[in-house]
C-alpha positions, -999 to +999 in steps of 0.1 A: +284+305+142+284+277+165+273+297+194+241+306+173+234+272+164+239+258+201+211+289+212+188+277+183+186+243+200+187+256+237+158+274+225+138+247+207+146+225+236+130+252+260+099+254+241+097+216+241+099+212+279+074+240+282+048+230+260+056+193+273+047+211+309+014+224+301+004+195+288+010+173+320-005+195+346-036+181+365-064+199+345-051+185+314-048+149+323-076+142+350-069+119+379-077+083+374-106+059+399-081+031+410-107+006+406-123+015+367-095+033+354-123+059+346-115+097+348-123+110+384-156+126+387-173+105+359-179+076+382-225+081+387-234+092+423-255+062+424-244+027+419-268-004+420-250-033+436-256-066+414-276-081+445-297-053+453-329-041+434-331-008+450-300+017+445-281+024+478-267+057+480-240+072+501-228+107+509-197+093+508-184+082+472-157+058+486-188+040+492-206+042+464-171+027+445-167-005+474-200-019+459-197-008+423-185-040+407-211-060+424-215-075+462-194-109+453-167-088+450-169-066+481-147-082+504-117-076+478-123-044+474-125-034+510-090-051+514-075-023+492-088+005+509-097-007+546-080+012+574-061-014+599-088-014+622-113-027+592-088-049+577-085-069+616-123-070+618-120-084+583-095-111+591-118-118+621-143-134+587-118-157+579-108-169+617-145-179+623-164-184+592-193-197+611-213-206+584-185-225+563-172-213+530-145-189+523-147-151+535-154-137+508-187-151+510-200-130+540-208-099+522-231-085+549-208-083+575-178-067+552-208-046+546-214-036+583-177-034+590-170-009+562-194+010+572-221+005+542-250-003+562-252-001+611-251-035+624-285-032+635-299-033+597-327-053+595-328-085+592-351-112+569-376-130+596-393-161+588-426-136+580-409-119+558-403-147+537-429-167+535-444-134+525-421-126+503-425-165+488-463-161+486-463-130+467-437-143+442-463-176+437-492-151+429-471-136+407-464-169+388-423-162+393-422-194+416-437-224+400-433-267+406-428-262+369-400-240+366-366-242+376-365-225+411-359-188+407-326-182+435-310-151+424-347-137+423-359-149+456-318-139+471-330-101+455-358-098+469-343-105+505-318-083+497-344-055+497-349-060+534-311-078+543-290-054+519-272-088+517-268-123+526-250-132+562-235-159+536-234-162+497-214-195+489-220-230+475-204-258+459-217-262+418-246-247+432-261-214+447-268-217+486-272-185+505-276-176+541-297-151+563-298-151+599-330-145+611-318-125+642-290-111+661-286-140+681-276-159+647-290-192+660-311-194+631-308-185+593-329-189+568-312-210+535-318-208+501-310-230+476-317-242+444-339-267+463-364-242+480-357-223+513-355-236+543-351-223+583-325-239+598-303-242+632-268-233+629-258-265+647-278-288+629-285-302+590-321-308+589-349-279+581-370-269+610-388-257+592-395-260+551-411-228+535-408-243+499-399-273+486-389-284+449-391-320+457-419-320+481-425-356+497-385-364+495-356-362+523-345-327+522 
């Protein structure tokens, strides 16, 4: 009698572990992205970074996930999956940090180093901002009356730039494009206006627009 009952259980404790089995395997439970948490394969194509207007898409979807939460967060994420040769290119930010501010900050080059856009992207010349300016004062999105537009003016930029050569400030927004490879030069904007300026010195060369027009920059 006991012998029956101990096959009953052996039995019932068989049909547990198999039906425990089938429901573990890998087309039941779908593997995980480690950044979302969101079932592989449901992450789009096609992500829009926060900074940039126009979608950038990569045959690669590692890619596609590195700017997925946003530009500001780029460095950090690159971190996690960077091979050793990235991650000493990406400690190289922090060594110089030409530009001031913490590395995090120089989202174009994390860009170039992983890979999302060649080194020789373009870049946003003096032109291309005062044109850039102009056309936003036809269109009535830069007035003296209105609180200076930044992110809007740092978007548009980032259609040409992909993204700024430094995104930082203290209390306030003050981002960063050199105007060249030589990186001499580098246009600022701020919640002020934007300005052209020499990396070795703190006055404008040149002032493209001015909130406070008449008053020490």
């Amino acid at each position: 009698m006991k012998r029956i009952v101990l096959s009953t259980t052996m039995i019932a404790l068989i049909f547990m572990l198999c039906a425990c089995g089938d429901g573990f395997n890998s087309t039941s439970i779908p593997a995980r992205d480690y950044q979302t948490g969101t079932p592989a394969g449901i992450i789009e194509a096609t992500i829009t970074p926060r900074n940039t207007p126009t979608p950038m898409t990569y045959s690669d979807s590692s890619l596609n996930e590195l700017v997925s939460q946003g530009l500001d967060r780029l460095y950090v994420n690159s971190m996690r999956v960077a091979t050793d040769e990235q991650k000493r290119k990406l400690c190289e930010i922090h060594d110089n940090r030409e530009l001031g501010y913490w590395e995090e900050a120089y989202e174009r080059r994390v860009a170039e180093i992983m890979g999302l856009i060649p080194e020789n992207w373009p870049r946003v010349s003096v032109s291309d901002a005062k044109r850039i300016l102009q056309e936003m004062i036809d269109e009535e999105l830069i007035t003296q009356e209105r609180e200076f537009p930044t992110n809007l003016v740092k978007e548009r930029f980032n259609e040409i730039a992909f993204a700024p050569d430094m995104d930082g400030g203290s209390g306030m927004i003050c981002v960063r494009y050199y105007i060249d490879s030589t990186k001499t030069d580098f246009i600022e904007v701020s919640a002020r206006g934007v300005i052209v300026r020499d990396i070795t010195s703190s006055e404008p060369e040149e002032v493209l627009y001015d909130t406070l027009p008449g008053n020490p920059w």
